[in-house]
C-alpha positions as CSV (number, residue, x, y, z in Angstrom):
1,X,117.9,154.2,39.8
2,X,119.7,157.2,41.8
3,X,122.0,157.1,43.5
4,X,120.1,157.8,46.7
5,X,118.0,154.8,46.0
6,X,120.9,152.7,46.0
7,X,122.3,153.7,49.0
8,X,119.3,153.1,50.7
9,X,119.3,149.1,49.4
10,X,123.0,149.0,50.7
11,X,122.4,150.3,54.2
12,X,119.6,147.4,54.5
13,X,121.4,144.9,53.5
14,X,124.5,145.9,55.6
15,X,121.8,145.8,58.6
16,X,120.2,142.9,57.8
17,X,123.8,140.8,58.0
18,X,124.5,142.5,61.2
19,X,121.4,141.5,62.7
20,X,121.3,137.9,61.6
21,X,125.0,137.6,62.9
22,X,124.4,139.4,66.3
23,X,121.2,136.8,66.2
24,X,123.5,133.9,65.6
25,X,126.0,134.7,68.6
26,X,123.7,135.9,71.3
27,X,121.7,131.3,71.1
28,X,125.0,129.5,71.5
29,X,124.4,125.8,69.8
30,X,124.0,122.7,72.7
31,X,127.7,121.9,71.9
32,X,128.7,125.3,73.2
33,X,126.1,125.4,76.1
34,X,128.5,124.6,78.9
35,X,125.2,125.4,81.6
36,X,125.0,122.2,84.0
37,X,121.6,120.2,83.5
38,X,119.2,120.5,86.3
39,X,118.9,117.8,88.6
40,X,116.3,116.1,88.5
41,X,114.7,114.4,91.9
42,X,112.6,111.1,91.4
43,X,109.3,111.3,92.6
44,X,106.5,108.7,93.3
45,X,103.9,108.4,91.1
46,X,100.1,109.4,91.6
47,X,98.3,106.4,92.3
48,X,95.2,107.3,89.9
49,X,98.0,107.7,87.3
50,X,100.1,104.7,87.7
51,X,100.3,102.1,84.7
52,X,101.0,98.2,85.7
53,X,105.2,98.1,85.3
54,X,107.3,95.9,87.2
55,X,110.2,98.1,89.0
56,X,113.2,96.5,91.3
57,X,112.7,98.7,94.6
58,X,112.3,102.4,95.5
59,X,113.4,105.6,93.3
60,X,116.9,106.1,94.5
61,X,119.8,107.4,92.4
62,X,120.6,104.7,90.1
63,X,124.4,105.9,90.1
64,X,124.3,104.2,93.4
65,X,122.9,101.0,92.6
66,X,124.1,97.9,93.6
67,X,124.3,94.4,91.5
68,X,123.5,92.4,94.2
69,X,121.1,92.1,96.9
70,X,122.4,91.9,100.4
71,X,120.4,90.5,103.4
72,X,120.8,92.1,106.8
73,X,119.4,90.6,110.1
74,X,119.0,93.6,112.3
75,X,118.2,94.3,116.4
76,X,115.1,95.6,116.6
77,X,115.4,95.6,120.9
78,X,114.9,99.2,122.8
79,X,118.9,99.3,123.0
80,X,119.3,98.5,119.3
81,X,117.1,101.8,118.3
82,X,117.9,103.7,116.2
83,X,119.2,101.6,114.1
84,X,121.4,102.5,110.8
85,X,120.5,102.0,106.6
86,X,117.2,100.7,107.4
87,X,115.5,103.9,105.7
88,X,117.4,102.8,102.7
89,X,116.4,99.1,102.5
90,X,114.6,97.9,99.5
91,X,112.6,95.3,101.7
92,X,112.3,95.0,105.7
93,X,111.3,92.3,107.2
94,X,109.9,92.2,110.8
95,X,109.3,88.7,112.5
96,X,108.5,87.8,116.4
97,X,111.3,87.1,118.7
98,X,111.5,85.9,122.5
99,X,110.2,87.9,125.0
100,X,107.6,90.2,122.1
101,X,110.5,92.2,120.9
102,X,111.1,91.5,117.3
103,X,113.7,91.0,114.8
104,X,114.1,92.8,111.1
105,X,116.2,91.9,108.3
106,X,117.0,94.4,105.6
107,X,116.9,93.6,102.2
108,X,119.8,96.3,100.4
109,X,118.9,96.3,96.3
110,X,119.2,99.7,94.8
111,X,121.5,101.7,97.6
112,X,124.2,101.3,99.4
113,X,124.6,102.0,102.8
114,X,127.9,103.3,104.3
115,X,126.9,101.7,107.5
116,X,124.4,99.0,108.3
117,X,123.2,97.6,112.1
118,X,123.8,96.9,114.9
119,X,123.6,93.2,113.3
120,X,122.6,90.6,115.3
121,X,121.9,87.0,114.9
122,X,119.6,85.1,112.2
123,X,116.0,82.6,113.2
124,X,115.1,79.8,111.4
125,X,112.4,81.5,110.0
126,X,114.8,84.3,108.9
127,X,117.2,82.3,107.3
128,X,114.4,80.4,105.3
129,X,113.1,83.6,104.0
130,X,116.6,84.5,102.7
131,X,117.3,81.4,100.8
132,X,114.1,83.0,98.4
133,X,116.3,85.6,97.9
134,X,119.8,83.3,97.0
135,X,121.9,86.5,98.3
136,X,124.6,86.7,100.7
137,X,123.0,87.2,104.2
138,X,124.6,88.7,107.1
139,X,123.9,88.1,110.8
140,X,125.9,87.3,114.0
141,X,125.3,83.9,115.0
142,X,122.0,82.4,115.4
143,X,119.9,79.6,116.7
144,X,121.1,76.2,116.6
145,X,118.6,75.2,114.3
146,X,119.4,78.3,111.8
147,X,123.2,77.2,112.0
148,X,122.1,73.9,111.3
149,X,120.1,75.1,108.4
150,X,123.2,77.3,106.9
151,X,125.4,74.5,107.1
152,X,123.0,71.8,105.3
153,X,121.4,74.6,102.6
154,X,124.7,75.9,102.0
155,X,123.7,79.3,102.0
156,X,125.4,82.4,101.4
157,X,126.3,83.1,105.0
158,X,128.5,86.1,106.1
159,X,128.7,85.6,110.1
160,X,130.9,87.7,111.9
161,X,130.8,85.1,114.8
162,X,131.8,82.4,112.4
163,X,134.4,82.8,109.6
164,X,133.6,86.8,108.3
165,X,134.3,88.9,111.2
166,X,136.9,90.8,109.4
167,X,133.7,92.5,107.2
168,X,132.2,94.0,110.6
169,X,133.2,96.7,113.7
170,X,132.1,97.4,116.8
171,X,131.4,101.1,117.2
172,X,131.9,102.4,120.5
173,X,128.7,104.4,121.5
174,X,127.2,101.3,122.7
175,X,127.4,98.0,124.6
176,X,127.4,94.3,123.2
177,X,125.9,93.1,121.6
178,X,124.0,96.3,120.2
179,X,127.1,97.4,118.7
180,X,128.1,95.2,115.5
181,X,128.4,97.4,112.6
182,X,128.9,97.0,108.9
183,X,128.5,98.3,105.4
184,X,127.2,97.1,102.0
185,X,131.3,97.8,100.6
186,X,132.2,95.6,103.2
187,X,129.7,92.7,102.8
188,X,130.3,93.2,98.3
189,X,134.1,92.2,99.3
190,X,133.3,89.4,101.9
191,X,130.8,88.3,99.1
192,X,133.4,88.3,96.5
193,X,136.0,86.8,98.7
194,X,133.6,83.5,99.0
195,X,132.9,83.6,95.3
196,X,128.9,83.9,96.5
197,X,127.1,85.0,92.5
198,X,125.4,87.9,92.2
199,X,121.2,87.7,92.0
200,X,119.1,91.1,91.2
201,X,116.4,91.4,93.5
202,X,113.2,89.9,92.4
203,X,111.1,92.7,90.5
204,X,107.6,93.6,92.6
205,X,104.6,94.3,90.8
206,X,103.5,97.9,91.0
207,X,100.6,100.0,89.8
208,X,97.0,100.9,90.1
209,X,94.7,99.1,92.0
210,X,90.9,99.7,92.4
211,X,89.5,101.8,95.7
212,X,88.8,99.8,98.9
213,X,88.6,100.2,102.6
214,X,90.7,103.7,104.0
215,X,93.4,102.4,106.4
216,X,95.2,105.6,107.4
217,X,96.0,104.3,110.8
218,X,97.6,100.7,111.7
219,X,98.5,99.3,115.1
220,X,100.3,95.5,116.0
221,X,101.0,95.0,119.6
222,X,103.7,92.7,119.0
223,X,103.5,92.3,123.2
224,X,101.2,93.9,125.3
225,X,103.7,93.1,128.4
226,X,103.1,96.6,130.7
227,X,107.1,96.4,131.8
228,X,108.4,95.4,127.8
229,X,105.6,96.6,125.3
230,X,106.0,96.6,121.9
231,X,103.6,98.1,119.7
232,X,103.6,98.9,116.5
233,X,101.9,101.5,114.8
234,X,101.8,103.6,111.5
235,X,100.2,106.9,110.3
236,X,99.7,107.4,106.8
237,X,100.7,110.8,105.6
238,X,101.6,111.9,102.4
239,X,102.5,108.8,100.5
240,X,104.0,107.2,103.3
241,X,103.5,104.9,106.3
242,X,105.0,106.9,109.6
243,X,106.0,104.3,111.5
244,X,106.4,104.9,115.8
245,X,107.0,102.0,118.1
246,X,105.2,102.4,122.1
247,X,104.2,106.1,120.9
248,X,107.2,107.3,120.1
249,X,108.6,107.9,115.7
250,X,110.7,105.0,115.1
251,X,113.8,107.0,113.8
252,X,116.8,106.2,112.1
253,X,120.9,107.1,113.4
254,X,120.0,110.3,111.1
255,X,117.1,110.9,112.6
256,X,114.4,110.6,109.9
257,X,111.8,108.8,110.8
258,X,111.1,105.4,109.2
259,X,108.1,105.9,106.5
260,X,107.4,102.9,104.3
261,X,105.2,103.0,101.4
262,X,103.8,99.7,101.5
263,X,102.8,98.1,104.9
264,X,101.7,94.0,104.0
265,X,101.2,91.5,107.2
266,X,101.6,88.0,106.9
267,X,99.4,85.5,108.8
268,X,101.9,82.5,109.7
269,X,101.6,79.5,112.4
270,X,103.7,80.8,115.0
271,X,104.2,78.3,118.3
272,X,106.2,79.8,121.6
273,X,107.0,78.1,124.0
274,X,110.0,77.8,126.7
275,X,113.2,75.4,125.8
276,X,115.7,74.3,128.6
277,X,114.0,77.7,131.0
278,X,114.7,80.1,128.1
279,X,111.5,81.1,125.7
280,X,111.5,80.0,121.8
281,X,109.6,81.3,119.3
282,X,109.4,79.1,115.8
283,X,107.6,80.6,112.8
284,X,106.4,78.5,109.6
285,X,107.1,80.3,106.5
286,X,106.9,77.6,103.7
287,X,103.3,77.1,103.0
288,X,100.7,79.7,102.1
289,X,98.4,81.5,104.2
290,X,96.3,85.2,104.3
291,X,97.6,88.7,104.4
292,X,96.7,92.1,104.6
293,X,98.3,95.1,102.3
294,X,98.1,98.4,103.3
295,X,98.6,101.4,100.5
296,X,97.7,104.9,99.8
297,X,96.0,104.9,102.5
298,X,93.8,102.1,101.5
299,X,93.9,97.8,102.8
300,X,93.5,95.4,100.6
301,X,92.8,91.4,101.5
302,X,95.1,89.2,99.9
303,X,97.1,85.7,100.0
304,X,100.9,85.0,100.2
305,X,102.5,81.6,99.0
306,X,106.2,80.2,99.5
307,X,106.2,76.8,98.4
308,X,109.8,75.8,99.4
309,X,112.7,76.9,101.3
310,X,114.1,77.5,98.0
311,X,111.2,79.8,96.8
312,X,110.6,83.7,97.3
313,X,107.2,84.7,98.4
314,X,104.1,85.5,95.9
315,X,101.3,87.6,96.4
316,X,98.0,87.7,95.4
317,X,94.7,89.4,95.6
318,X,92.2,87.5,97.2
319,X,90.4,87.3,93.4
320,X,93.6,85.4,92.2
321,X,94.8,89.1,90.4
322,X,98.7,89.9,91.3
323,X,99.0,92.1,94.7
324,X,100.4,95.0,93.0
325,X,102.9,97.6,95.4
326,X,103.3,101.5,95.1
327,X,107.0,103.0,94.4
328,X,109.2,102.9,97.6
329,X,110.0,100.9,100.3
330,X,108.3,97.4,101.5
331,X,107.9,96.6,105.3
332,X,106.8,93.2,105.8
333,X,105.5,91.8,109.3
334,X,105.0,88.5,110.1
335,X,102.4,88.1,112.7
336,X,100.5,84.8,114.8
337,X,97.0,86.5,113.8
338,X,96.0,89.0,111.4
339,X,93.8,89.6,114.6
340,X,96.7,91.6,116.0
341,X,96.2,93.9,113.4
342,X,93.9,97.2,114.3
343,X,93.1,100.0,111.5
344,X,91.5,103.5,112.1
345,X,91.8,102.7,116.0
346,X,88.9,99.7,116.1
């Protein structure tokens, strides 16, 4: 071999190491990668797509999650709007009150809300619909009968009125009683304090469910008083249920309107009537009775059951299969008649 020849072999080998060694520097190992991952935002699900799972509320950071549910009883009244959390609620709950304004309560499962209100005072109805849920509830007061009924249930009560006012404020852009305030921290130490357990919230079944009627328009008149109207209506866009109340986007303190993803109504025997001058409403929740679901756009006939005060609701298809939800939030409304309800402007 000549010498030429072999320094020919040399030179190749000498480039060959170089090459592989600038290869091996320039694609650092993952223990040297010090680049941040990419966040990654939760999104819902298509419905087409979706395989029957069972899931605990909406797709919020789990680094914010709480280990308890906490019950809220909201004002729902024009001077109580907007209110605060509510777009972060799990479950909301919307039930008649005196005169055809309503009352919500809030159930808080996966976030937790810095502030929460204005809080105002529990019904009967409300406070039976809360045992189901075995949580610490918190509320303002209430009827006599839904006093009476905390007392003899021993329930998991957080009044500010009545023993837990140190877990609430009063802000100061509005009057009483619109202006009770407080936040899921505070209600996790009042909780604590009492030595109430802790209780997940009770997982909803989610997934696909076969085409029926389009719904993308829902209206409740709640009162159809000219001088206090309440009517409630939703436009389905994108996923979601925007929700206005007398024309106008029901918004939150952060101004982002209220959109649900699930819309389900609740036929119950509702009586009102007046009591010493003053009007009453009471509203029969243990039992079983019809409902309507409203979902991608679609409705869907079905049945709710609570068989005791102690019991949380179940739903059903009107063939007996499970009443299965998409991701996200739950707005529940209990109404007289599922006559009040209107879809596609009928």
């Amino acid at each position: 071999m000549s010498r030429f020849t072999v320094m020919v072999l040399l030179l190749a080998v000498f480039v060959g190491i170089g090459y592989g060694a600038c290869s091996w520097e320039a694609t650092p190992t993952p223990a040297d990668d010090k680049t941040p991952p990419t966040p990654v935002t939760p999104s819902l699900p298509e419905d087409e797509d979706e395989e029957e799972e069972v899931i605990a509320g909406p797709p919020w950071p789990t680094d914010r999650a709480l280990d308890t549910m906490l019950l809220v009883s909201y004002g729902n009244n024009p001077r109580a709007r907007p209110q605060t959390g509510l777009e972060q609620a799990d479950v909301v709950y919307e039930v008649l009150a005196e005169g055809g304004i309503t009352r919500l309560m809030a159930v808080f499962a996966t976030y937790a809300p810095e502030t929460i209100g204005p809080v105002r005072s529990m019904r009967q109805c409300l406070i039976e619909i809360a045992m189901g849920y075995d949580s610490p509830f918190a509320h303002a007061g209430g009827s006599m009968e839904a006093l009476a009924s905390i007392r003899s249930l021993q329930a998991k009560s957080l009044d500010e009125i009545y023993g837990a006012g140190s877990y609430f404020w009063r802000g100061d852009q509005r009057r009483p009683p619109d202006n009770l305030y407080t936040s899921a921290k505070e209600l996790l130490r009042g909780a604590k304090a009492r030595g109430f357990s802790e209780t997940p919230l009770p997982p909803l079944s989610t997934g696909a469910l076969d085409p029926a009627e389009a719904a993308t328009h829902i209206v409740v008149d709640y009162s159809r008083s000219t001088t206090i109207p309440n009517r409630i209506s939703y436009t389905y866009e994108e996923g979601r249920y925007h929700r206005e109340v007398n024309g106008s986007p029901h918004v939150s303190t952060s101004s982002d309107q209220l959109r649900p993803h699930n819309v389900l109504f609740l036929e119950t025997t509702t009586r009102e009537f007046a009591r010493g001058g003053d009007p009453f409403v009471e509203i029969d929740v243990i039992g079983q009775g019809e409902a309507l679901l409203f979902r991608s756009g679609q409705r869907y006939e079905a049945r709710w059951a609570k068989p005791d005060v102690h019991s949380p609701f179940t739903f059903q298809l009107i063939d007996g299969e499970p009443l299965r939800f998409t991701h996200g939030q739950v707005w529940i409304h209990l109404v007289p008649s599922l006559d009040y309800v209107r879809i596609n402007d009928e």
